[in-house]
N, C-alpha and C positions, 0 to 999 in steps of 0.2 A: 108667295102669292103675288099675281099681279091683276092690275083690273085691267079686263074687257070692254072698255067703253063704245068701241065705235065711231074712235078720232073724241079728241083732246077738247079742239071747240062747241060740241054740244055738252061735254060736261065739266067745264073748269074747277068749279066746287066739291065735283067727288075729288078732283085731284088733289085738291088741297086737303081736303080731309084728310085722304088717304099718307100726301106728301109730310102733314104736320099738323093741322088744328084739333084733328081727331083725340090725336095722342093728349092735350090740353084737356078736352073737352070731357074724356073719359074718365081722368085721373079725377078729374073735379067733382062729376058726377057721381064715380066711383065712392070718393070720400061722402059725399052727401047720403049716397044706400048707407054706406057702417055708421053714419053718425045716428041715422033714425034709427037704427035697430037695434045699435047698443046706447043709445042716448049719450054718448058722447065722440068727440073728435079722434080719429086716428091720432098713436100716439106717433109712429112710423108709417113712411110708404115706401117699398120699392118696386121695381121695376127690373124685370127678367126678360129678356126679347131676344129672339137670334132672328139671324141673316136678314130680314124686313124689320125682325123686330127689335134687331140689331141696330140697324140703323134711329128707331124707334126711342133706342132708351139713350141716342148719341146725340140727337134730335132734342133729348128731354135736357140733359146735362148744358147743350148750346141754347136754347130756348127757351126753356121752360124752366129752371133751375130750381123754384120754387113747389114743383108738384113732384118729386121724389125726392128721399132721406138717401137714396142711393141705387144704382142703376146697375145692373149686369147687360152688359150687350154680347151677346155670341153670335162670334163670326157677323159682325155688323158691317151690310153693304150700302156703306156711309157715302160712298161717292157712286150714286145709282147712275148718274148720266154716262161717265166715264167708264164706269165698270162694263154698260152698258156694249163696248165697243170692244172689251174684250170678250164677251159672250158672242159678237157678230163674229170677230176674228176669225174665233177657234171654230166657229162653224164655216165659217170661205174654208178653211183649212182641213176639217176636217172630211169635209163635204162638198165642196165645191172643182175635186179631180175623183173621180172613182177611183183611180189607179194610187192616190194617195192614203184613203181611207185605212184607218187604222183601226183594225176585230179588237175588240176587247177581251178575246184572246190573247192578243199581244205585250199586253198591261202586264203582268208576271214578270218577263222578260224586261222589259223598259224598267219598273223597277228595283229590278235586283242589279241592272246595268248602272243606275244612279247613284244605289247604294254603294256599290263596290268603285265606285268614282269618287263618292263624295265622301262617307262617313264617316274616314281616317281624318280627315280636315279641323275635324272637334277635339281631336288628340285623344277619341274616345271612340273604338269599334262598340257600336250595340246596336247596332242594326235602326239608327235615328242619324237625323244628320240634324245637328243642334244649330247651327246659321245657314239656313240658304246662302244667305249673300257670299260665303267663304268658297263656294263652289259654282262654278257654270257646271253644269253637265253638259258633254258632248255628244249628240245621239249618235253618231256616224260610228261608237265603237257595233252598234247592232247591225251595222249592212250586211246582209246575205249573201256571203261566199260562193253559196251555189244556191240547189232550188228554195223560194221564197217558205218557210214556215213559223210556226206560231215563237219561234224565238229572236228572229231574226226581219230587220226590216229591209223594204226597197227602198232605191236611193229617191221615190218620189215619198214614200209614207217617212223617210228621215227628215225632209225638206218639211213635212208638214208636223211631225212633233217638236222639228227644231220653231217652228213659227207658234205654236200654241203655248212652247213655254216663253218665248220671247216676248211676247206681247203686242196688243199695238201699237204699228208706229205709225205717224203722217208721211206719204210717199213721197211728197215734194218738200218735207225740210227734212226728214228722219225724227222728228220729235219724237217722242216715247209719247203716247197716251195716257195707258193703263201699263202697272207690270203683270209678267207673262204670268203662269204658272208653274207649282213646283212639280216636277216626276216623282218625288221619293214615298210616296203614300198612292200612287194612283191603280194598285190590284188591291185594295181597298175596298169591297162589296160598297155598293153604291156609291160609290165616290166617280172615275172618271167612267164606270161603265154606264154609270146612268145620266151624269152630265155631259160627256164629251163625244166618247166613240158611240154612247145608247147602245139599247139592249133592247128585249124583248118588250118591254113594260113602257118602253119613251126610245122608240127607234131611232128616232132622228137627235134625240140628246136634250138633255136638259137648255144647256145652253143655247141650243137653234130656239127653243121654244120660250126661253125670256125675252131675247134677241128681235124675233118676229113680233109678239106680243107688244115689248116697248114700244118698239118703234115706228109701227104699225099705227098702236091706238093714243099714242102720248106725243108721236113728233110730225108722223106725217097724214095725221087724220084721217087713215083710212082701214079699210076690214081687214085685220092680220088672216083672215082665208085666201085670202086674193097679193099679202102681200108680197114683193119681191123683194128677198135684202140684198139683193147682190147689186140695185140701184144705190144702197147704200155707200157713200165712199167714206174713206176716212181720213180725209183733207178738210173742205168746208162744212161739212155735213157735222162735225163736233161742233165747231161753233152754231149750226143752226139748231142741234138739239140741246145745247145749252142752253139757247137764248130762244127757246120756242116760248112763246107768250100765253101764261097761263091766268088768263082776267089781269092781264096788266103786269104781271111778274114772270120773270124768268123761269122756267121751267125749272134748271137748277138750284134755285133758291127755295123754290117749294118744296122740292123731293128729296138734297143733297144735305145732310150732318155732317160736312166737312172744317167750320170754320175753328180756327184753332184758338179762338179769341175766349178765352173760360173768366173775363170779368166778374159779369154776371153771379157765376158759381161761388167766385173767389167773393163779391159783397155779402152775399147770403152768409159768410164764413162757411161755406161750405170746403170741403179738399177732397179732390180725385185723389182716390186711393190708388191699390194696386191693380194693374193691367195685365190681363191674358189674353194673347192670341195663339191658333191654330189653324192649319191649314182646312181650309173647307173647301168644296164640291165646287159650288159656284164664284167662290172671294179666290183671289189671290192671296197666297200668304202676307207676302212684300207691302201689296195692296191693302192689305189689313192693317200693319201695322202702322203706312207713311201719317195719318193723320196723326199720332202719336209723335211720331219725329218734327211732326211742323208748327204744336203746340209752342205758343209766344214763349220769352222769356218771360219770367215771375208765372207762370201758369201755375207755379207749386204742384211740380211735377217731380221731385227730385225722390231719390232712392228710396226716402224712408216713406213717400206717399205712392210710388210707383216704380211698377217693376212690368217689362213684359215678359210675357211665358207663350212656351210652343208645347202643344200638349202632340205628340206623333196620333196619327190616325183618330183622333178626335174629329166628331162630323161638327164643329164650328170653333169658334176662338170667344176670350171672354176681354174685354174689359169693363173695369167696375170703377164707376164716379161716387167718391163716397162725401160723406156729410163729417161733423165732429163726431158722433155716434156710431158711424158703421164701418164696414170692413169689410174685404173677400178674402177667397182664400180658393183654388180648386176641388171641383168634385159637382158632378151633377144633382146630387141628391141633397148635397151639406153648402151649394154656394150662397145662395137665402138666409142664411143659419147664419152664417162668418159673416154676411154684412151686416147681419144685425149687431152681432156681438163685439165685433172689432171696436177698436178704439184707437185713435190716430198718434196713439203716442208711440217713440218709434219701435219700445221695444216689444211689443205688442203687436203691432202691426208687423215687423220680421219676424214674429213665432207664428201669425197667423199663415205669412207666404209659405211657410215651411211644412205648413198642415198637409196630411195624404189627402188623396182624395179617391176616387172611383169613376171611372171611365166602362167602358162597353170589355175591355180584359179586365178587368177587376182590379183589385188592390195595387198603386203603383208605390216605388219608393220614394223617397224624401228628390226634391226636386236640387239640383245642380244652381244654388244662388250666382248669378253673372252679374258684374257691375250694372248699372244704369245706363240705356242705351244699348244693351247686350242682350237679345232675346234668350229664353230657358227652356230648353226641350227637358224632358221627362224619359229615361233611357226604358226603352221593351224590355224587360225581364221575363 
C-alpha cells in the first residue's frame, strides 16, 4: 500500500502516520477496546505485518519496544527510501528500451538457467539455492543462438536482467544503492510476472507503480498521473529523497526501520528471538536480510536468540522480535502460536526453529540448521 497524497507538503502528518505514529497509536488504542470489554489488560500483544507491514512490526521493535510482547514482520520493506530506487531501476530497465523488455514468458527459462548455475553451490541439488550470496548468476548463458524465442534472450533483454539483478548503483562513484534481485524464484505466479515484466492485471509491473507513486507524491510533490521517472536520476537525487522534509524531519527518518540500535528493546528486557527471511516480489532478498547483518554488537542477537531462514518461493520473509515470553517458529498458519509459546531458553528456542511449518505446497521438511550468520533455505520436496 502506498498513499496518494498529491505531493508530500500538503500533508506532512498523514505521512507520519502512515511512516510511524500510527503504528503507536493503534496498538495503544487497540489495548484500550480489549481492556473495556473483557475488564481487564491484555496479557500479550503481538504483531504480524508483511512488506509495509513489515516494516511496521521493525518500526515497533526500533521505536516503540514497549507496545508488542513480540513482532513478526514478513518480507519487511525496512529501508523504504533506498528500496525505493530499486523499484525505479528495474523499471529504466525493464521498460525504458522496448527491444530490452523482457515477456514473462521468458521467466521459466531465466530460472531454470539460475538454478542450474547456482544450486550445486549448497553442496545440495534440490531445486533451492540456500545462499544467494555463493552464486552471481550469469545471464549471457540464455543469449539466442538464432531466432529470438521464449527460452532464450537478446543480448539487449540480457543487458537488462543483468541490471535488475544487480541493483542500483550511483553512475558517478559506482556505489551500490540497493541490492539487486534474486533469479532463482522468479516463474513463481505472481512474483516477477506481476512485479517486474507485468502482466495482464498490472501491465507496466508492480514496481513501476510503487516507483511512480513514491516519488511522485512523498519526494517531488507532484501528481504521479503526470509523473516522469525517468527525470529521476540516481546520483543526488538519493540524498534528496532521503532528506525531503517532512514537518521538519527527514523523510527517511519518518518512513525508514532501519536503525540497528535495539537498546531500547534490550532495557525492556526484551530479546529478538529468531529471524526468517524470503525472497519477495518487491524486497530484495539480500536487502531483506542487511538490517540484520548491521545490528550493533551486544544487540543479543546471537545463535540461540537468532537465526535467519530462506523459505524458497514464499511470497514474503519473516523476522520475529521476541520478549522473555515469546517465540517464532515457521508456518503461516502456526507463526502467532510459536511466539506465544516459545520461551527464550536456548533449548526450547532450537526445538521451536526446528518446528514444520506450511507454506502455499504444503507440508515442508525439518529445515537445514546453518551457523549464525548463515541464512536457511527449506529444500522443495
Amino acid at each position: 500500500m502506498l498513499l496518494k497524497l498529491g505531493g508530500t507538503s500538503n500533508h506532512p502528518q498523514k505521512i507520519i502516520d502512515w511512516g510511524c505514529r500510527a503504528l503507536a497509536k493503534t496498538a495503544l488504542y487497540g489495548k484500550q477496546i480489549v481492556s473495556a470489554y473483557t475488564h481487564r489488560a491484555p496479557r500479550y500483544s503481538y504483531f504480524f505485518g508483511s512488506s509495509n507491514g513489515g516494516r511496521d512490526a521493525l518500526m515497533a521493535v526500533q521505536r516503540y519496544p514497549n507496545a508488542f510482547d513480540g513482532v513478526i514482520a514478513d518480507a519487511p520493506s525496512a529501508d523504504w527510501t533506498d528500496n525505493a530506487f530499486s523499484w525505479l531501476w528495474s523499471e529504466d530497465a525493464e521498460f525504458g528500451n522496448p527491444a530490452a523488455t523482457i515477456a514473462a514468458a521468458k521467466l521459466p527459462a531465466i530460472q531454470a538457467a539460475a538454478l542450474a548455475q547456482c544450486d550445486a553451490k549448497d553442496s545440495t541439488v534440490d531445486g533451492v539455492v540456500n545462499d544467494p550470496r555463493l552464486c552471481r548468476f550469469d545471464p549471457s548463458v540464455l543469449l539466442c543462438s538464432a531466432a529470438e524465442t521464449d527460452s532464450c534472450l537478446t543480448a539487449e533483454q540480457i543487458m537488462a536482467l543483468d541490471s535488475i539483478l544487480s541493483g542500483p548503483v550511483n553512475p558517478r562513484t559506482g556505489q551500490r544503492i540497493y541490492p539487486g534481485f534474486e533469479p532463482f524464484a522468479v516463474a513463481t505466479p505472481t512474483f516477477w510476472d506481476r512485479w517486474v515484466t507485468g502482466n495482464a492485471t498490472v501491465p507496466g509491473g508492480g514496481h513501476a507503480l510503487l516507483a511512480n507513486h513514491f516519488f511522485a507524491n512523498m519526494v517531488f510533490n507532484t501528481d504521479s498521473a503526470s509523473f516522469d521517472h525517468t527525470k529521476v536520476n540516481f546520483d543526488g537525487d538519493v540524498a534528496l529523497t532521503n532528506r525531503t522534509s517532512i514537518a521538519g524531519q527527514w523523510l527517511s527518518h519518518v518512513i525508514n526501520a532501519t536503525s540497528p540500535d535495539l537498546s531500547r528493546l534490550r532495557q525492556r528486557r526484551s530479546r529478538p528471538g529468531c529471524a526468517a527471511y524470503a525472497p519477495a516480489m518487491q524486497l530484495s532478498a539480500i536487502g531483506a536480510v542487511d538490517w540484520a547483518w548491521r545490528l550493533q554488537p551486544g544487540a543479543e542477537l546471537r545463535l540461540s536468540r537468532f537465526a535467519p531462514w530462506c523459505v524458497p518461493r514464499q511470497r514474503g520473509c519473516w523476522i520475529a522480535a521476541l520478549n522473555s515470553s515469546a517465540g517464532s517458529s515457521l508456518g503461516t498458519t502456526r507463526m502467532v502460536r510459536h511466539v506465544r509459546t516459545w520461551r527464550i531458553d536456548q533449548e526450547q528456542a532450537q526445538g521451536a526453529r526446528r518446528t514444520g511449518a506450511r507454506i502455499d505446497e504444503g507440508p515442508l521438511p525439518r529445515p537445514r540448521v546453518l551457523p549464525y550468520r548463515h541464512p536457511v533455505a527449506w529444500p522443495r520436496r
